[in-house]
C-alpha positions in Angstrom: 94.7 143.4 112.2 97.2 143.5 109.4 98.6 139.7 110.8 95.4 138.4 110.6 94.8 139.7 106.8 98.5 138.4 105.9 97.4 134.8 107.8 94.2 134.0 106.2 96.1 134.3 102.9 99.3 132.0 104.0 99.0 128.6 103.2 98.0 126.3 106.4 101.1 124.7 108.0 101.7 120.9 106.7 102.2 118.5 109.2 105.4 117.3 109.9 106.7 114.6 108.0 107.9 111.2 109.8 111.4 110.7 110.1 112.2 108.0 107.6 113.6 104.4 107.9 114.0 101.5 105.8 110.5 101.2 105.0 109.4 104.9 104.6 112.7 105.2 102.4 112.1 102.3 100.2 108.3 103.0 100.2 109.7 106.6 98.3 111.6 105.8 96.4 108.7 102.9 94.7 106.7 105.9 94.5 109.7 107.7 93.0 110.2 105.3 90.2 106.2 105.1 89.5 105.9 108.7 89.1 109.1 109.2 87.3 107.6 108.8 83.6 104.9 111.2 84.9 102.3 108.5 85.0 101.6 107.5 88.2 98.7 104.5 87.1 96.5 102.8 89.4 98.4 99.6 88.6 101.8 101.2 90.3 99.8 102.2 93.3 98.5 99.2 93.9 101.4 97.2 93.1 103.2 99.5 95.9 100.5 98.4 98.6 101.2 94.8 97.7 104.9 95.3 97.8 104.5 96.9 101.3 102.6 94.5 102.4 104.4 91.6 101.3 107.9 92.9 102.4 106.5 94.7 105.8 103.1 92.6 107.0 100.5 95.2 106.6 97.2 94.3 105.7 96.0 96.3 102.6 94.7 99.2 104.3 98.2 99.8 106.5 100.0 99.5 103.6 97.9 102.4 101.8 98.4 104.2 104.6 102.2 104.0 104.5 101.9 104.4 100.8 100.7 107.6 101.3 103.2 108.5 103.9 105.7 107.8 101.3 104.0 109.9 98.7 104.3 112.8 100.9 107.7 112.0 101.6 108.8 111.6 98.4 107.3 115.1 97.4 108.8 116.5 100.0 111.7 114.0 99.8 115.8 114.2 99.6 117.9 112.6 97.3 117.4 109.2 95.6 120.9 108.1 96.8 119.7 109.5 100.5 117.1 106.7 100.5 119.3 103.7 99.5 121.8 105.2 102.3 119.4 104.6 104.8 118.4 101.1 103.5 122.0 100.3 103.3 122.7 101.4 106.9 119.7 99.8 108.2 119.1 96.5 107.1 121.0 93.8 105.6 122.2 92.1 102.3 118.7 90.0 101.6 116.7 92.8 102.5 118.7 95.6 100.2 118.2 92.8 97.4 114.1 92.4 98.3 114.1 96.5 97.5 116.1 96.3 94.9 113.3 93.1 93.3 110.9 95.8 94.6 111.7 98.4 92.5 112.4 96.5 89.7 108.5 95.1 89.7 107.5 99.2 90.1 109.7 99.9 86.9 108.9 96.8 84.9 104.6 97.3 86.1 103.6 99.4 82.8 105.3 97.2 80.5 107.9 100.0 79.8 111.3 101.0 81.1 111.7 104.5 81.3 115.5 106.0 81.2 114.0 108.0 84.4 112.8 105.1 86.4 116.1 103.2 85.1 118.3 106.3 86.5 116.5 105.9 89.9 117.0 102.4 90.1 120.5 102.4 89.6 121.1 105.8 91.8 119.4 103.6 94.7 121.3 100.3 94.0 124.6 102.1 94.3 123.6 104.1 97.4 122.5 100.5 99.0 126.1 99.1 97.9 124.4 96.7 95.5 126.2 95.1 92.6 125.3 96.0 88.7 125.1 91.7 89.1 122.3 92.4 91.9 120.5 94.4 89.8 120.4 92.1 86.7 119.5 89.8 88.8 116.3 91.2 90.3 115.5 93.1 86.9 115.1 89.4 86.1 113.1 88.0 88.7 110.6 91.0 88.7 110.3 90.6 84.8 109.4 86.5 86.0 106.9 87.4 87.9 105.0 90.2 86.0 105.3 86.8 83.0 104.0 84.2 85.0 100.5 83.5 84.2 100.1 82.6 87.8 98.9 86.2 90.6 100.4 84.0 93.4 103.9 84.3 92.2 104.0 88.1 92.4 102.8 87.6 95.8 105.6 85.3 96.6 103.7 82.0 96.7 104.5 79.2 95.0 102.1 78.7 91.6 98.8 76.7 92.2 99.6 73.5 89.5 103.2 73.4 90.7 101.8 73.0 94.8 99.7 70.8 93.7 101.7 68.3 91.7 104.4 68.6 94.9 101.3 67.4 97.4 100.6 65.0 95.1 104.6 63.8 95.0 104.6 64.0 98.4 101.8 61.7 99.2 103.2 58.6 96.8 106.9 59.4 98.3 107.3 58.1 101.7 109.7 60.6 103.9 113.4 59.7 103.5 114.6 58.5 107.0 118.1 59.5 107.2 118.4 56.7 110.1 117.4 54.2 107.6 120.3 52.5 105.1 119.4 52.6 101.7 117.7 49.6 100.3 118.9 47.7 97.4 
């Protein structure tokens, strides 16, 4: 009787947390870096599920789902340099540098770099065996993208006026024909 009393006032058992690989770590440690400052905005979250689904295929509602894997994670979570460890041993150079973009657009998102999110950032780049260069560089490019007046570009795509002026380049150009000599 006394087991039962002590039961009903333990909290339930939480599911066991999925082991984590690249994705689950990098998926963290976005959500890490978003809820660094202590302001974890509807903006951040749904840049995360476009992140995930950009870098990882999932249509919008796998990529909240792994989101929220990675929230759980990340409460629950180990070390900031743990996560780039795993990225580093499991993928390669231009996938280390597409988190490292990725959690550049997570800090840069709110308009404001926070010496927390920064600290995260650069505790995963070393752990992933990036260079300070690296990081410069993709503090760049995600500061390009949150600029551009175009929502493709932080998608990835190319920007709607510049697509179009290449079709229409393409169409008075005729194919070079490397077969062909040049004509005078």
């Amino acid at each position: 009787m006394l087991k039962k009393l002590f039961q009903v006032f333990r909290p339930p058992k939480t599911p066991a947390l999925p082991d984590p690989d690249a994705e689950l770590a990098l998926g963290a440690l976005l959500v890490r870096v978003a809820q660094s400052d202590r302001d974890y905005q509807l903006e951040e979250i749904s840049l995360i599920d476009r992140i995930l689904a950009r870098l990882y295929q999932h249509d919008a509602i796998g990529a909240a789902k792994v989101r929220a894997a990675c929230e759980k994670l990340h409460a629950a979570a180990p070390e900031t340099d743990t996560f780039g460890r795993l990225i580093r041993e499991t993928t390669g150079l231009e996938e280390r540098l597409a988190a490292l973009d990725a959690l550049w657009e997570v800090v840069l998102a709110d308009s404001h770099e926070h010496p927390g999110e920064i600290r995260i950032v650069e505790d995963a780049r070393k752990a992933m065996g990036l260079s300070r260069a690296d990081s410069d560089t993709a503090r760049a490019r995600a500061r390009g993208k949150l600029l551009s007046p175009d929502i493709g570009l932080a998608d990835g795509q190319p920007p709607a006026e510049n697509s179009a002026i290449k079709d229409a380049s393409e169409a008075t150009t005729p194919p070079a024909n490397p077969d062909r000599e040049p004509q005078p």
